[in-house]
C-alpha positions in Angstrom: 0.0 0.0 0.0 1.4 3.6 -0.9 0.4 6.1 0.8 0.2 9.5 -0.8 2.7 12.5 0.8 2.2 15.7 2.5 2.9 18.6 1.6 3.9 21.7 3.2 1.9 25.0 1.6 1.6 28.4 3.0 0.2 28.2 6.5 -0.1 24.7 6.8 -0.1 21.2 5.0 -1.9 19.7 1.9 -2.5 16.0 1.8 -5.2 13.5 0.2 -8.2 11.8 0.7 -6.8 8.1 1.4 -10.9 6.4 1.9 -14.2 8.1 2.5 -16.3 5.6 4.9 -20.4 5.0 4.6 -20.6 8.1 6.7 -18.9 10.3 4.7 -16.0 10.7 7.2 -12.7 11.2 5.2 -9.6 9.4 6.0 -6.5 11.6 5.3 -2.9 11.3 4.3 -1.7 13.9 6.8 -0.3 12.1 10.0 -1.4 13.1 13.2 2.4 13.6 14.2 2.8 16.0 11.1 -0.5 18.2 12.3 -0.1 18.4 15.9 3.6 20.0 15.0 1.6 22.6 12.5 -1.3 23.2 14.4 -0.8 23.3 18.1 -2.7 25.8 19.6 -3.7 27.3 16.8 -7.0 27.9 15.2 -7.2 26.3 11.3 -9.6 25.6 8.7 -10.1 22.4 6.3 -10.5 23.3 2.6 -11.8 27.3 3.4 -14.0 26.0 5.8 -13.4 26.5 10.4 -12.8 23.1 11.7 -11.6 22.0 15.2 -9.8 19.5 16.9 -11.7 17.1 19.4 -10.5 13.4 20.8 -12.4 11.2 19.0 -15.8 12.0 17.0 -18.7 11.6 20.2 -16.6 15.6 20.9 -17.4 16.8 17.5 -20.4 20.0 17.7 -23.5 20.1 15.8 -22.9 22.2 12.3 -19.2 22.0 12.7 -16.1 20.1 11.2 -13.7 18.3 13.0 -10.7 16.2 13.4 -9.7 13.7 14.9 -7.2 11.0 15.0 -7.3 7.7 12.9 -6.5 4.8 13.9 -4.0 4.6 11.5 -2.0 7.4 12.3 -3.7 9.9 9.9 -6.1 13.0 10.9 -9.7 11.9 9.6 -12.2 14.7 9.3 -15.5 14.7 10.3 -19.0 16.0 10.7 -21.7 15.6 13.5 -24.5 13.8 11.6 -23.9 15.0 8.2 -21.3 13.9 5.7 -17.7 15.8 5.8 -17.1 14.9 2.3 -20.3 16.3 1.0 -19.6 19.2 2.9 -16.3 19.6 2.0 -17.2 18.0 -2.2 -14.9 15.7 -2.0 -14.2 12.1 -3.4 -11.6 9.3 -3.0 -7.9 10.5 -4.2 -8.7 14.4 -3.6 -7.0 17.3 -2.1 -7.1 18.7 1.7 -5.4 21.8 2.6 -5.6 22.3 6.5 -4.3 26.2 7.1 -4.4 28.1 9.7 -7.1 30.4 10.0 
């Protein structure tokens, strides 16, 4: 299995979208390593749109993204009761950009 890279832009990272579950939660190739070192303390947004960080998805608010960490390293983003990848339009092999916001 190859995993695709991440990438350092302006303000943050840019990665891909490794596998999009039934939920529409989106599996990342950003490690959780690489984000905490980018984004610690700091307030950041997921594709243009405010996102925060929470401990596992039962943390995530009503309305609002979030991440959290995957259980295979990566940061997977989420959405309470609606589909983060609708929200964000996107699809298997597309691109995240987490900046700070």
């Amino acid at each position: 299995l190859q995993i695709p890279g991440t990438e350092p832009i302006p303000g943050g990272l840019a990665g891909k979208v490794l596998y999009i579950d039934p939920y529409g939660n989106i599996v990342t190739s950003i490690p959780k390593q690489t984000f905490d070192e980018e984004f610690q303390g700091k307030e950041f947004k997921v594709n243009g749109k405010r996102a925060h960080l929470a401990s596992s998805y039962g943390y995530i608010r009503k309305g609002c993204l979030g991440i959290v960490p995957g259980s295979l390293g990566m940061i997977e983003i989420c959405s309470y009761m609606e589909s983060a990848a609708s929200l964000l339009g996107l699809d298997r092999g597309g691109g995240v950009k987490v900046e700070v916001s």
